[in-house]
NUTORTOR-419901 format. One record per atom (N, C-alpha, C): x, y negated, z; chain; residue in three letters; residue number from 1; atom name. Coordinates in steps of 0.05 Angstrom, whole numbers, always signed. Layout:
residues N
    east   north      up  c    r    k   a
       X       Y       Z  A  ALA  NUM  CA
...
This chain:
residues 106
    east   north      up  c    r    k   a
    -539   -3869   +3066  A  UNK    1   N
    -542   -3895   +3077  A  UNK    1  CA
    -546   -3916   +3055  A  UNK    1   C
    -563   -3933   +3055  A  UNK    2   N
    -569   -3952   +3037  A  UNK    2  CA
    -559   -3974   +3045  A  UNK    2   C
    -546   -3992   +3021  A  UNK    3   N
    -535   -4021   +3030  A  UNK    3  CA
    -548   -4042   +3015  A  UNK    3   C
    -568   -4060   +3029  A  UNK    4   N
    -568   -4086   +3009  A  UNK    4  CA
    -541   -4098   +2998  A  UNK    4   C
    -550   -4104   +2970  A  UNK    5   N
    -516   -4114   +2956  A  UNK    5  CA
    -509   -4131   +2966  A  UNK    5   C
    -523   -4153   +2985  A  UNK    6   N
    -519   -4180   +2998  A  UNK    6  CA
    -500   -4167   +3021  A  UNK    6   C
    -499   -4142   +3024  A  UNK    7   N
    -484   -4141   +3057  A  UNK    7  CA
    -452   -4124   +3037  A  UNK    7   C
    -444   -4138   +3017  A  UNK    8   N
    -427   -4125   +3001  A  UNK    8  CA
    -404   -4144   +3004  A  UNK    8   C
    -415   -4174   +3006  A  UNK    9   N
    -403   -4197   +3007  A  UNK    9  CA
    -390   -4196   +3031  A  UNK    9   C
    -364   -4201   +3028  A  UNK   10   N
    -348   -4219   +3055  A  UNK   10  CA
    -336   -4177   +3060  A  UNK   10   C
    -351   -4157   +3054  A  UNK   11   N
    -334   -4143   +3069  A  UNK   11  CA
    -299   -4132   +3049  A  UNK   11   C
    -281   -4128   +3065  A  UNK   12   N
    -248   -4112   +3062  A  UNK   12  CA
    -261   -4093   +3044  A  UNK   12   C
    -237   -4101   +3018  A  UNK   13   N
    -237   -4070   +2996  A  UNK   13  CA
    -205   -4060   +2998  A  UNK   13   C
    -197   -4030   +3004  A  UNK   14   N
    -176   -4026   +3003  A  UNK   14  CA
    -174   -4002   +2990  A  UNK   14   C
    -150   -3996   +2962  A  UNK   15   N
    -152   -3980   +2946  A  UNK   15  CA
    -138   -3964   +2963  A  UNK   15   C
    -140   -3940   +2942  A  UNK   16   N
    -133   -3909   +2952  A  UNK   16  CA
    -113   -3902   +2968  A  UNK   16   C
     -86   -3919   +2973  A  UNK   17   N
     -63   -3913   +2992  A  UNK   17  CA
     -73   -3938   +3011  A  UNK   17   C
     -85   -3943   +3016  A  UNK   18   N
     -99   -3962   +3043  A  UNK   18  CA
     -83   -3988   +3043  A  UNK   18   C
     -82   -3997   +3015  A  UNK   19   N
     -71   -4023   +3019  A  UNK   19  CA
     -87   -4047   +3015  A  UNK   19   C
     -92   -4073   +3029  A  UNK   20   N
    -116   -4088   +3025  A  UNK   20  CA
    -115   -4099   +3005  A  UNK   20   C
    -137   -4103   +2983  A  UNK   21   N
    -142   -4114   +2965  A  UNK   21  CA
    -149   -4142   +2968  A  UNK   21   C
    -171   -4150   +2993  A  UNK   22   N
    -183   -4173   +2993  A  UNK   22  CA
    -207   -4170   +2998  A  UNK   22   C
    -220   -4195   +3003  A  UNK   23   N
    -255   -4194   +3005  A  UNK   23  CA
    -271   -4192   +2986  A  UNK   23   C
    -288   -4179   +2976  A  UNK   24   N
    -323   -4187   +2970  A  UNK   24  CA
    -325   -4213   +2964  A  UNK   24   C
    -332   -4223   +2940  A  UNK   25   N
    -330   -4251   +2942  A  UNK   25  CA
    -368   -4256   +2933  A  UNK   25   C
    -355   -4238   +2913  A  UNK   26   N
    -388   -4235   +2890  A  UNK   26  CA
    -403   -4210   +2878  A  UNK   26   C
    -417   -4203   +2876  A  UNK   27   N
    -423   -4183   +2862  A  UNK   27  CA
    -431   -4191   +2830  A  UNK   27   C
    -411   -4176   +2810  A  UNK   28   N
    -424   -4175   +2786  A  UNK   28  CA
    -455   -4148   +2783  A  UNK   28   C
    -468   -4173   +2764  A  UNK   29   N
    -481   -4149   +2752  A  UNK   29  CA
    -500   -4145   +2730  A  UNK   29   C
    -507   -4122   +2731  A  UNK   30   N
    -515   -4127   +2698  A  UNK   30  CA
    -538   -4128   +2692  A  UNK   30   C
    -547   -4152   +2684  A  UNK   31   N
    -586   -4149   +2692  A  UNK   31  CA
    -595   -4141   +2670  A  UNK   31   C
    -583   -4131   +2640  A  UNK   32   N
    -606   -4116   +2626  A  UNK   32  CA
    -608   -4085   +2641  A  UNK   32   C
    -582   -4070   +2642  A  UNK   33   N
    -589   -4048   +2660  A  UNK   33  CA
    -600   -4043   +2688  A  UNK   33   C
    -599   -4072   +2702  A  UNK   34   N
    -610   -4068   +2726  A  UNK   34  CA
    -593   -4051   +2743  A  UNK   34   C
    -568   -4052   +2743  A  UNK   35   N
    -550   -4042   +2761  A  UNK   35  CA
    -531   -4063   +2775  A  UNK   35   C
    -512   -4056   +2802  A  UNK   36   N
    -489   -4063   +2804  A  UNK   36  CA
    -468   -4063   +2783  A  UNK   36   C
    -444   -4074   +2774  A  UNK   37   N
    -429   -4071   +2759  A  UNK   37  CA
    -400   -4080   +2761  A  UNK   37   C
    -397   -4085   +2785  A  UNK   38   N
    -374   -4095   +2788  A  UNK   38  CA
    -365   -4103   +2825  A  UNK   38   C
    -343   -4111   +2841  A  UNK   39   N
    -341   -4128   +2864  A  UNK   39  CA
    -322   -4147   +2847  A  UNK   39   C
    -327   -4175   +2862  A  UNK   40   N
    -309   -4196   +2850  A  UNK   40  CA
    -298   -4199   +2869  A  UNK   40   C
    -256   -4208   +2874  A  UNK   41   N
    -253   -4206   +2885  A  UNK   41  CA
    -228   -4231   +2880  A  UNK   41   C
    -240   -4258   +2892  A  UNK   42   N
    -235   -4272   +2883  A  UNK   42  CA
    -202   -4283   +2887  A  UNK   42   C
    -195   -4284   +2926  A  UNK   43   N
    -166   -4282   +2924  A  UNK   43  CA
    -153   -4257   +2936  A  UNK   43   C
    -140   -4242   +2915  A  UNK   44   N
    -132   -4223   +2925  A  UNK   44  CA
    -107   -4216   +2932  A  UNK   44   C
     -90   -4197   +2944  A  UNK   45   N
     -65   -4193   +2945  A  UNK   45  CA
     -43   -4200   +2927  A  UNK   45   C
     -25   -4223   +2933  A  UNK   46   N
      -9   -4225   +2920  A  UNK   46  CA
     +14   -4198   +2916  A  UNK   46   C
      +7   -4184   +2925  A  UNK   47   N
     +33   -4154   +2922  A  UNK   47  CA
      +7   -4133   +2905  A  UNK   47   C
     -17   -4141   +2903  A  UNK   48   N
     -34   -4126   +2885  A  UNK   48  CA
     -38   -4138   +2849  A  UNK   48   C
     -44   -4169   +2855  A  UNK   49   N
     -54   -4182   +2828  A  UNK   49  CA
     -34   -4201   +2830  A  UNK   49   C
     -19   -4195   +2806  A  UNK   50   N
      +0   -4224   +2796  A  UNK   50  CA
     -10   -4253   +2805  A  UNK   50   C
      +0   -4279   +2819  A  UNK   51   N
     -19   -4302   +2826  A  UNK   51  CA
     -39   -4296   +2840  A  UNK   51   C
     -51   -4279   +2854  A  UNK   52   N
     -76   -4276   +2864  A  UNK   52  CA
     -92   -4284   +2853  A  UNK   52   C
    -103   -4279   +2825  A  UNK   53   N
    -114   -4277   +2803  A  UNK   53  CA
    -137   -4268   +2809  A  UNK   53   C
    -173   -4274   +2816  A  UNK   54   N
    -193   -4255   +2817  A  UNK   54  CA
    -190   -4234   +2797  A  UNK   54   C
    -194   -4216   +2808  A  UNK   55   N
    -201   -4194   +2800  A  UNK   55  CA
    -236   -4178   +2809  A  UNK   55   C
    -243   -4170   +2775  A  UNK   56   N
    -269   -4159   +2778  A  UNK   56  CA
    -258   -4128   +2784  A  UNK   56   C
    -267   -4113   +2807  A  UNK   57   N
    -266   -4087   +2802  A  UNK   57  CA
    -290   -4073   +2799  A  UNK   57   C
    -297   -4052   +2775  A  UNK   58   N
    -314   -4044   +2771  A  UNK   58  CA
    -324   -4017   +2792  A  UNK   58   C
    -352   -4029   +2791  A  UNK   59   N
    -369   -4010   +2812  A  UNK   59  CA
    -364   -3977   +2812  A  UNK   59   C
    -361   -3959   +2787  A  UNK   60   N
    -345   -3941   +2785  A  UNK   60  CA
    -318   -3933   +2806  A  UNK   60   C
    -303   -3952   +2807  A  UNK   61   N
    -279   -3943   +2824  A  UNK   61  CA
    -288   -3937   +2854  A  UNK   61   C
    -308   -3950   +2860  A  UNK   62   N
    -307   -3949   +2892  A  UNK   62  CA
    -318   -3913   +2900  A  UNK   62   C
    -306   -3917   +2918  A  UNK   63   N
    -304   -3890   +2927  A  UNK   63  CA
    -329   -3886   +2953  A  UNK   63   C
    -327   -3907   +2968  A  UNK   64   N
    -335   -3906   +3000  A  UNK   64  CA
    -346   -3936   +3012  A  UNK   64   C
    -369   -3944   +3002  A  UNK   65   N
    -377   -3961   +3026  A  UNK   65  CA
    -390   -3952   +3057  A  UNK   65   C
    -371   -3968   +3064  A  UNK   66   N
    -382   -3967   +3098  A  UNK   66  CA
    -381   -3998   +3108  A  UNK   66   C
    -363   -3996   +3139  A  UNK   67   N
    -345   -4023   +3146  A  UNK   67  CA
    -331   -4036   +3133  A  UNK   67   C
    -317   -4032   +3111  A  UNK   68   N
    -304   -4034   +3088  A  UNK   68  CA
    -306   -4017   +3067  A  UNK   68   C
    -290   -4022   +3040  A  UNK   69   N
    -301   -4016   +3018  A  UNK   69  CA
    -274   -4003   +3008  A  UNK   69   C
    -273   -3978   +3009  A  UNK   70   N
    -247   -3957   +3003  A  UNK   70  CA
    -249   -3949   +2965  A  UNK   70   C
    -233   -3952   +2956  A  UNK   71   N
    -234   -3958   +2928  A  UNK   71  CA
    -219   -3930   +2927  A  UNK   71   C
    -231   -3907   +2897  A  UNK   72   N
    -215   -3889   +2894  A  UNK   72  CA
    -189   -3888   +2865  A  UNK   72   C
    -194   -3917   +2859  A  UNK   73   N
    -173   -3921   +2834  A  UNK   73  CA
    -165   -3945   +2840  A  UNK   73   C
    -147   -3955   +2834  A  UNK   74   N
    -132   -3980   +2822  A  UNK   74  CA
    -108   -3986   +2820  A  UNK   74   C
     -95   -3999   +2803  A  UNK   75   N
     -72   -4001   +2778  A  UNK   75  CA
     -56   -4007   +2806  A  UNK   75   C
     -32   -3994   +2807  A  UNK   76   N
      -9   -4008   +2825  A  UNK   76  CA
      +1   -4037   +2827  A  UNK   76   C
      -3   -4049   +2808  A  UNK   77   N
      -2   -4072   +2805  A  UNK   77  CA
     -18   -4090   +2782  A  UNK   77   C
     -30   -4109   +2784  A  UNK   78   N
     -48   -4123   +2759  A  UNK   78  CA
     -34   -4151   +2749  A  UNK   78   C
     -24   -4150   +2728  A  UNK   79   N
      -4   -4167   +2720  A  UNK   79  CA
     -26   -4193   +2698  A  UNK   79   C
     -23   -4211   +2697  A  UNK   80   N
     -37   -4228   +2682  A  UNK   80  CA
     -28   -4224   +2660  A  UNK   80   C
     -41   -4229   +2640  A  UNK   81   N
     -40   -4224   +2604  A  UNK   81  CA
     -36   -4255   +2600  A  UNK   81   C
      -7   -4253   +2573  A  UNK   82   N
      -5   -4275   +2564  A  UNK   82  CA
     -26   -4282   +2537  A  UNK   82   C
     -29   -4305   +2539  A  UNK   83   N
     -47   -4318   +2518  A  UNK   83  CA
     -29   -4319   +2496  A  UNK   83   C
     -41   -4290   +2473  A  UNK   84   N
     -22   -4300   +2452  A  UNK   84  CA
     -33   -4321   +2438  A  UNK   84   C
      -5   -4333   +2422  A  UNK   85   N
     -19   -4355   +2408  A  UNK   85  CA
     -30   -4354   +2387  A  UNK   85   C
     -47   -4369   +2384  A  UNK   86   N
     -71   -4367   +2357  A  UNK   86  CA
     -52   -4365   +2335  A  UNK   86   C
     -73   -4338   +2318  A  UNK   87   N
     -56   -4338   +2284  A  UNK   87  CA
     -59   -4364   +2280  A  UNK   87   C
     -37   -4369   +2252  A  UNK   88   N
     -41   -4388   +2240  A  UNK   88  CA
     -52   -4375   +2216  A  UNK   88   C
     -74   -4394   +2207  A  UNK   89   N
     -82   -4385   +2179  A  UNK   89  CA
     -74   -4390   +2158  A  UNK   89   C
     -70   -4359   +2147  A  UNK   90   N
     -54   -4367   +2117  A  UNK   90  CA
     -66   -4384   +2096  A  UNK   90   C
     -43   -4388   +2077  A  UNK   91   N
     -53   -4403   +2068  A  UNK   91  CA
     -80   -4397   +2045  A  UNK   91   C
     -84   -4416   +2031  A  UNK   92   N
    -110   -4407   +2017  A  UNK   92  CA
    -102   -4394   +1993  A  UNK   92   C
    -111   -4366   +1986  A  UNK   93   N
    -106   -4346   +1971  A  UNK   93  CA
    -122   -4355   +1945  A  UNK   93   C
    -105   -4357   +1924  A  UNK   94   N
    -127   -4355   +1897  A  UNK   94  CA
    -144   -4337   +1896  A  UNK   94   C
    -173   -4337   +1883  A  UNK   95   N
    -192   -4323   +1886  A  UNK   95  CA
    -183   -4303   +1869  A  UNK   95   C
    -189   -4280   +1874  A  UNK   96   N
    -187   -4250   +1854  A  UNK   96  CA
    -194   -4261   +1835  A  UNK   96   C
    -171   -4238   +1812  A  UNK   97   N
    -192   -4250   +1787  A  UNK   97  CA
    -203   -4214   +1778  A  UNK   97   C
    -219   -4227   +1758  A  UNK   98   N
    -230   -4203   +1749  A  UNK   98  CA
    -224   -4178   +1739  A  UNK   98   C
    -223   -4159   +1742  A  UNK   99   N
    -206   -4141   +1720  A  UNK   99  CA
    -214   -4147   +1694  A  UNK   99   C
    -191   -4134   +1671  A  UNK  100   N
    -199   -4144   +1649  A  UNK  100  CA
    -203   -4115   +1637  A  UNK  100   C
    -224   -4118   +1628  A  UNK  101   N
    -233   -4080   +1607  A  UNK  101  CA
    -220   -4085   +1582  A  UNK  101   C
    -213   -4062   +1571  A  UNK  102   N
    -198   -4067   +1551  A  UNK  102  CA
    -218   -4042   +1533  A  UNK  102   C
    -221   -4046   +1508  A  UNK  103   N
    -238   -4029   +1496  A  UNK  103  CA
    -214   -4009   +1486  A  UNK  103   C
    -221   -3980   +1474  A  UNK  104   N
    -203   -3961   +1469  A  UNK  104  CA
    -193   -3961   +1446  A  UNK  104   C
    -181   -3959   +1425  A  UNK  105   N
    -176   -3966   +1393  A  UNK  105  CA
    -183   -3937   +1382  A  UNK  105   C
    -195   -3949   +1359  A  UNK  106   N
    -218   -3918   +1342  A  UNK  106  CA
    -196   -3915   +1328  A  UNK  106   C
């Protein structure tokens, strides 16, 4: 069965123990390869994604489009990443110095 990607939008993705993930919001994708590459999924389960955080799931995981979209992987839970904070830059290092050759004694 063939699906225009446009009829991807708006439909239910539910991963592997049938719990709902959320809607279709967007499709990523990747136009130098000319493939699908992703469902975006913009508000999703708060008992799935920390905040209901979009989440991109990659086109790989899905298992089953039909009436909805049966996913055959995803993380038990997707927790947001803290922003570590920017190094600070050390300070400014004196430039190398040269080695020094030492000639041999005759």
């Amino acid at each position: 069965m063939l699906v225009e990607i446009t009829q991807l939008v708006d439909r239910d993705v539910y991963t592997p123990d049938g719990r709902h993930l959320g809607k279709v919001t967007n499709i990523v994708l990747d136009v130098e390869g000319g493939r699908a590459d992703g469902l975006f999924v913009a508000e999703p389960s708060e008992y799935l994604v920390e905040g209901s955080r979009g989440v991109n799931v990659p086109f790989r995981w899905v298992a089953a489009v039909n009436d909805v979209i049966l996913l055959k992987y995803f993380p038990k839970r997707v927790s947001a990443k803290k922003a570590s904070p920017a190094p600070t830059a050390p300070a400014a290092a004196p430039p190398p110095r040269a080695p020094v050759l030492e000639r041999a004694s005759r």
